[in-house]
N, C-alpha and C positions, 0 to 999 in steps of 0.2 A: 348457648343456653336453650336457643329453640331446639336443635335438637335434641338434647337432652331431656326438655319437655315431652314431645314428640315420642322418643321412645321409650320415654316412661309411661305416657297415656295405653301405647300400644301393649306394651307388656302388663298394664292393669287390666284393662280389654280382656287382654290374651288368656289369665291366668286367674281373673278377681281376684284379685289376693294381693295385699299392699306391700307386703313382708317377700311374698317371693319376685315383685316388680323390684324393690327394694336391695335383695339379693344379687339378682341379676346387675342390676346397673352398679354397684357397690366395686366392680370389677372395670367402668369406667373411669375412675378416678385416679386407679391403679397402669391404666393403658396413658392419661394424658401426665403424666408424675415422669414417667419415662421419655415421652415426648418432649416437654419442656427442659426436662435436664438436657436433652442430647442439643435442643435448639440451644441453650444459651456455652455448654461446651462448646459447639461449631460456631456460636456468635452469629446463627440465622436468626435474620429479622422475623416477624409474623408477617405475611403476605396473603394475598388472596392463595396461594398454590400451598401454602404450610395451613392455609385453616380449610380447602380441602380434604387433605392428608389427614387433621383430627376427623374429621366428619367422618370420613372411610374409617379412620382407628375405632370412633365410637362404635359404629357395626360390628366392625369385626368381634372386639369385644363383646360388645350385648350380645352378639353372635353364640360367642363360647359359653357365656352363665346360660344361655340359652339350653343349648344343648345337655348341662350338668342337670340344671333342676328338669327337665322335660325327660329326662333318662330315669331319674331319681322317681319319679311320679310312673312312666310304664313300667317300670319294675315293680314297683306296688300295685298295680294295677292289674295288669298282663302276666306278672310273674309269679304271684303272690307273696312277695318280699314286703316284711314288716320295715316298721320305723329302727332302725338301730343300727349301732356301728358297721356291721356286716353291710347293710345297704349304702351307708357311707362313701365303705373302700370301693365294695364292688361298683359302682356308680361311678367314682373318678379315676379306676383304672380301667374300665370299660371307654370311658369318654376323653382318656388321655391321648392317646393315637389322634381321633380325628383333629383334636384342636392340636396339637403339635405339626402334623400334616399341613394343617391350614395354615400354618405361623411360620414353621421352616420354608412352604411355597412361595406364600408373598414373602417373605424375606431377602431366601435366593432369587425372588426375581426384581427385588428393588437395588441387589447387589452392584449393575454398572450403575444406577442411576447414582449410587452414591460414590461409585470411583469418579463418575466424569461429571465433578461437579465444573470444572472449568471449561469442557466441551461446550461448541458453541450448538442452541438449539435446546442444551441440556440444562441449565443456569433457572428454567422454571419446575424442573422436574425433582430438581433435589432438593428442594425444600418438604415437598412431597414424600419425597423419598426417606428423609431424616425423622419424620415425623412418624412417619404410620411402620418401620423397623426398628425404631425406639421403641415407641410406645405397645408393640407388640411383644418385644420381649420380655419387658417389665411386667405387663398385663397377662403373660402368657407364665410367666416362672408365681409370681404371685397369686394371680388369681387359680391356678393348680391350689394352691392351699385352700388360700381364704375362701373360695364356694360352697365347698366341704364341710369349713370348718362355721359358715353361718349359717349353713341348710340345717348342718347337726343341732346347732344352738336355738334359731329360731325359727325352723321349718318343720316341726311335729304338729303344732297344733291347722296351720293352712292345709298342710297334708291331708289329716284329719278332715277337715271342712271339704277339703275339695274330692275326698273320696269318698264322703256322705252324701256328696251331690252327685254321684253315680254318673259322672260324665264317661261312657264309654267310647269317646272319638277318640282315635289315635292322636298324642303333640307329638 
């Protein structure tokens, strides 16, 4: 929950804007859904080493809404791309690559941690491991839709506000 606190504050900081803090984290939910199903299929307990693993998932995730709405906004900005469908598409298939990149990497690299869960040495590592190639997969097939589909819905009028305020810094 503190985290979750935590990177909600920074992403209100980051963005002033409640609805695209809102946005972003909206795709956390979606990363720990996947987590917990794969914990109670394997019948992994919660440990200090599996509530790591959410910790890194939450990043990762806020990571990704990250990159979709801060793409979404230099396009308007830098590109002079209006509010509309077209900015949509172009936005989450310009930003599909990097978050798959980053999902398929850690994934193949949590891959022994999840064959040798009976390896000795390794018995703390795959709780960790179960957690954060779960819940990225989930977060990563899902929130591909769902960021697009809340930016469209409730992200014209922030848009609006936050390119009235003439912020010219690169996100």
């Amino acid at each position: 929950a503190l985290s979750f606190a935590l990177i909600y504050l920074v992403l209100y900081l980051r963005y002033q804007s409640i609805i695209f803090a809102t946005i972003i984290m909206s795709s956390l939910p979606m990363a720990l859904i996947g987590a917990v199903c794969a914990m109670w299929l394997t019948a992994t307990p919660l440990s200090v080493a599996s509530v790591v693993g959410f910790i890194t998932l939450t990043g990762i995730a806020a990571r990704n809404g990250i990159l979709k709405i801060s793409h979404y906004l230099n396009l308007m900005r830098f590109e002079g791309e209006t509010f509309n469908e077209l900015l949509i598409i172009r936005g989450a298939k310009e930003r599909l690559a990097p978050v798959l990149m980053t999902s398929m990497v850690t994934a193949f690299a949590l891959i022994p941690l999840l064959w040798a869960a009976d390896q000795p040495g390794k018995e703390i590592l795959h709780p960790v491991a179960i957690v954060i190639f779960s819940g990225l997969m989930s977060s990563t097939l899902l929130d591909t839709l769902l960021t697009p589909l809340l930016y469209w819905k409730f992200g014209k009028k922030p848009t609006q506000q936050w390119l009235k305020n003439n912020s010219k810094e690169l996100i």
